[in-house]
N, C-alpha and C positions, 0 to 999 in steps of 0.2 A: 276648240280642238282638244278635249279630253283626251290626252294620255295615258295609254299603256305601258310599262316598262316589260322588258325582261321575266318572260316565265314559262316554265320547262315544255316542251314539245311544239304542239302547235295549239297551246291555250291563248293565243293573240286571237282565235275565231270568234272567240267570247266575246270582247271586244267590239270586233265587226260588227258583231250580231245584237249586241247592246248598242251600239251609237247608231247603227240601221233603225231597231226599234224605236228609238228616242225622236229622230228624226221623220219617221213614218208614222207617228204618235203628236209632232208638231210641237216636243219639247225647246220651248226657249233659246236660242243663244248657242245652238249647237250646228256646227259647219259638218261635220264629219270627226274623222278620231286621226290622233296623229300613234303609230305604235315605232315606239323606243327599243329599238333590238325586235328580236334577241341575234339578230346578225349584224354582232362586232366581232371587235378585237378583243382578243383573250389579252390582249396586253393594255388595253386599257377598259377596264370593266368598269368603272367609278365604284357606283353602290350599287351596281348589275349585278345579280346572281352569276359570278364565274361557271358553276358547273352548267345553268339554260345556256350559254353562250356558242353559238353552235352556225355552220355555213347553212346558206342557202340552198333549200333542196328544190326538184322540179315540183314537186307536191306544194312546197309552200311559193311559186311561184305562180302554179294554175290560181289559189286561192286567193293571192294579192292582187292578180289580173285579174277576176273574176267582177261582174257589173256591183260595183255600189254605190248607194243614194246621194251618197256625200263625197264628199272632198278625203282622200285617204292621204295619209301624209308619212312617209317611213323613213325614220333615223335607223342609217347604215351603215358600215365601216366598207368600204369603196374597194377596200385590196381584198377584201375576204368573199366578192360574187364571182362565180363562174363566169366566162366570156357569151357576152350576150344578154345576160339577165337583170343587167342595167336599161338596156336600149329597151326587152320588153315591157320591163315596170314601167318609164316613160311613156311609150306608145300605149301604154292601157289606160292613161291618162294618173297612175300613180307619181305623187309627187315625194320625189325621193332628196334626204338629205343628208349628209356626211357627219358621223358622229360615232365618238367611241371610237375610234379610229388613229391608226399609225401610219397614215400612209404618207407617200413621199409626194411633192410637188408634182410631180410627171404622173403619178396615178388620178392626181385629182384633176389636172388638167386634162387628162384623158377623158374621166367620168363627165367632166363638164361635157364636153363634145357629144358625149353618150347619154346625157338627158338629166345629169344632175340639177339639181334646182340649186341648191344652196348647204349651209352646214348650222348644225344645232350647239347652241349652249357654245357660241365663238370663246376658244381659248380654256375650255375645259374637256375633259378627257380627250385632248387629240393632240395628236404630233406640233411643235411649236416653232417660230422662226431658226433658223440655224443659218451660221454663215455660207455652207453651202446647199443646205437644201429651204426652203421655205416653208417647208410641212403645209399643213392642212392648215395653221391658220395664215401663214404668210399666199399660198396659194386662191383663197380668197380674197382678202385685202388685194390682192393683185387683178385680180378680176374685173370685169367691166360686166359681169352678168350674174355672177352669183351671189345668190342672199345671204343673211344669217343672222338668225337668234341670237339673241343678248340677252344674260341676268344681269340689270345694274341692281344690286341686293346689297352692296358695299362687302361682300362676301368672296363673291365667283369671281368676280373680274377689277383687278389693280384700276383706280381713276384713271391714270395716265392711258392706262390700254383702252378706256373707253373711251377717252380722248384722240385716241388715233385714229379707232374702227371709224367713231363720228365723224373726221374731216376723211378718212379714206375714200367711205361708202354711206355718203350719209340720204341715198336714194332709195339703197337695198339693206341698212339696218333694221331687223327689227324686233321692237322690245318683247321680253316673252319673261311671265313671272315664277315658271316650273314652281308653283303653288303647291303645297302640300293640306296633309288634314289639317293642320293647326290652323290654317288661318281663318277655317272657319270661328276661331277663338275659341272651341271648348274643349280643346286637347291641348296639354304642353309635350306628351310623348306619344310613339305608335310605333307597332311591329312594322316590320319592312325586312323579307326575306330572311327572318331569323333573329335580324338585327334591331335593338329596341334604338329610335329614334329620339334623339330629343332636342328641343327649343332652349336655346340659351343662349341671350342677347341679341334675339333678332337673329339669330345661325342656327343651321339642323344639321346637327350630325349625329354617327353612331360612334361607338364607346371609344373606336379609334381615330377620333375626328373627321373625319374624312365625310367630307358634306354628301348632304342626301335630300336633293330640293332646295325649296326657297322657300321663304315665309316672308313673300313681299305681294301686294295686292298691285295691278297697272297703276292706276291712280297713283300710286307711292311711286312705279318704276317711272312713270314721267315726270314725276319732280325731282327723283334723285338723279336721271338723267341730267337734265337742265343744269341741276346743282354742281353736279362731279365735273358734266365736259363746258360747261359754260354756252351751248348751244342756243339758237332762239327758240322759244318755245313752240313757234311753229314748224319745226324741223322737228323735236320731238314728238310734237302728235305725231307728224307725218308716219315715223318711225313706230308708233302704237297700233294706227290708221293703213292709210293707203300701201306705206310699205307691206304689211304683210297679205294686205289683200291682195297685192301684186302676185308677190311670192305664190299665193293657195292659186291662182289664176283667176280670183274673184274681181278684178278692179273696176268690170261694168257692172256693179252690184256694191261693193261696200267700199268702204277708204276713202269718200269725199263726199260733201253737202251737197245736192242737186237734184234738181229734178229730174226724175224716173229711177235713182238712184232708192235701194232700201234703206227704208228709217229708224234706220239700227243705229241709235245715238247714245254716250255719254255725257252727263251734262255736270259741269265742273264747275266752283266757288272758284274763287281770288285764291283760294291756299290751294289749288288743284286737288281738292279732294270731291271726288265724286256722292253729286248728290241726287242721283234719279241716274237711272239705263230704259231706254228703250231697246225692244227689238223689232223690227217691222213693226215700229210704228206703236205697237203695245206696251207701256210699261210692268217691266217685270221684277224692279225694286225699287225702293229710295230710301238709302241710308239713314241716318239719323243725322 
C-alpha cells in the first residue's frame, strides 16, 4: 500500500491514477494506495503540510467513492467529515482509518459504528489517554473491532506502549514501516514539503525534530517487535501477516500458508532478516 501524504487541492488523484496504473500494468507487490490526509486535524499536522490541510468536500467524495482496481485505504481525522461521509466512504468499499486526529472517545466510537476500520501510526499524531476522556488512542485499545498500525522503529512508540497495544490487541495489531527514501540506502537527506529531511541514528527528522517517517524495513519491525514486547514470534508475524490482511478485507487471499491462498511469501533466516519475497508465487527480490 504505497502512500500518499498531504498535498494541496485535490493532487491525491495523482495518486489513484498511479497505483491504478501499476496495478493494471501487473506491477509487483502492490494492493492498492493507502492516501494520508489531506483531511485532518489542523491541530495535529505532524509533518503534513498545515496550509493542504483542508475538510472533506462532496467533490472529493464523488472521487473516493468512485470504482478502483485496488484496495483504497484513507488516514482521516473523524471529527473534521461532514454527517454522513463516513458511512458513504464505507459503503463504497473505502477503507477508512483515524489519523491526525483530535478527536474525543465518543467521536471515534461513533465512527466505528459508521464504518471506521481502524487508526494509523497508534499513539502518534492523535489525541492520547486522559483520565477522563480516552482519546483516539485509548478508544481503540478499548475496542474489540478496530485495527491499527504500528511503527516499532524504537523512535514513534515508547517499549512499554508497545507492550500494552501487543497484550490489548494483539489480533488487530498491525506492523507498518512508513518507510521513507532513505531506506533504499542511497539517500541520507530529502525535501519533504519545503522541509529538508535527514537520517541521523536510525531517526528522520526535519531541522525541528519533529519525525518525518521511518527508516525501518518489516523485516527489522518484526524482530524489534519481538525484542521490545517480548511477544512469541508467531504473534508477531501474525501482526506483519494476517493481521493487516484482515484490516484491507484481504484475509481469503493473503495473511496465512494454504492452499488456494496467494503465494505472496517472505522467506526469513534465524536472525529474521529477509532473504527472497515472493509475490504470487514469483520472486521479485532476494537480498544479499
Amino acid at each position: 500500500m504505497p502512500t500518499f501524504i498531504t498535498a494541496p487541492d485535490q493532487n491525491y488523484r495523482y495518486a489513484l491514477e498511479a497505483a491504478a496504473e501499476a496495478m493494471n500494468e501487473g506491477v509487483p507487490g502492490i494492493l492498492g494506495v493507502h492516501l494520508e490526509g489531506p483531511f485532518l486535524s489542523p491541530m495535529r499536522p505532524g509533518i503534513h503540510d498545515p496550509s493542504a490541510i483542508r475538510q472533506m468536500t462532496e467533490s472529493d467524495l464523488e472521487i473516493l467513492c468512485a470504482p478502483f482496481p485496488g484496495k483504497l485505504m484513507l488516514t482521516l481525522a473523524p471529527e473534521t467529515l461532514p454527517p454522513g461521509y463516513l458511512k458513504a466512504l464505507s459503503q463504497a468499499g473505502v477503507i477508512v482509518f483515524a489519523g491526525h486526529s483530535a478527536a474525543d472517545e465518543k467521536t471515534i466510537s461513533e465512527a466505528e459504528a459508521t464504518g471506521l476500520r481502524g487508526a494509523t501510526h497508534l499513539f502518534n499524531a492523535m489525541s492520547q489517554m486522559e483520565v477522563r476522556d480516552p482519546g483516539v488512542v485509548g478508544a481503540v485499545l478499548a475496542s474489540d473491532v478496530l485495527y491499527a498500525g504500528i511503527i516499532p522503529d524504537g523512535h514513534h512508540v515508547a517499549p512499554d506502549n508497545l507492550k500494552i497495544t501487543a497484550r490489548c490487541m494483539p489480533e488487530r495489531l498491525c506492523l507498518v514501516t512508513d518507510a521513507m527514501l532513505t531506506l533504499a540506502g542511497t539517500l541520507e537527506r530529502f525535501d519533504l514539503n519545503g522541509y529538508e529531511i535527514q537520517l541521523s541514528s536510525g531517526r528522520l527528522t526535519n531541522s525541528e525534530g519533529r519525525l518525518a517517517g521511518a527508516h525501518i524495513s518489516m523485516d527489522d519491525c518484526l524482530s524489534r517487535m519481538c525484542d521490545a514486547t517480548g511477544i512469541p514470534f508467531g504473534t508477531a508475524v501474525r501482526m506483519a501477516t494476517a493481521n493487516p490482511a484482515a484490516a484491507l478485507h484481504l484475509e481469503d487471499q493473503l495473511g496465512t500458508v494454504a492452499v488456494g491462498m496467494r503465494a505472496s511469501l517472505t522467506l526469513l533466516d534465524q536472525r529474521l532478516w529477509a532473504k527472497a519475497v515472493l509475490v504470487d508465487g514469483g520472486k521479485v527480490s532476494a537480498p544479499g
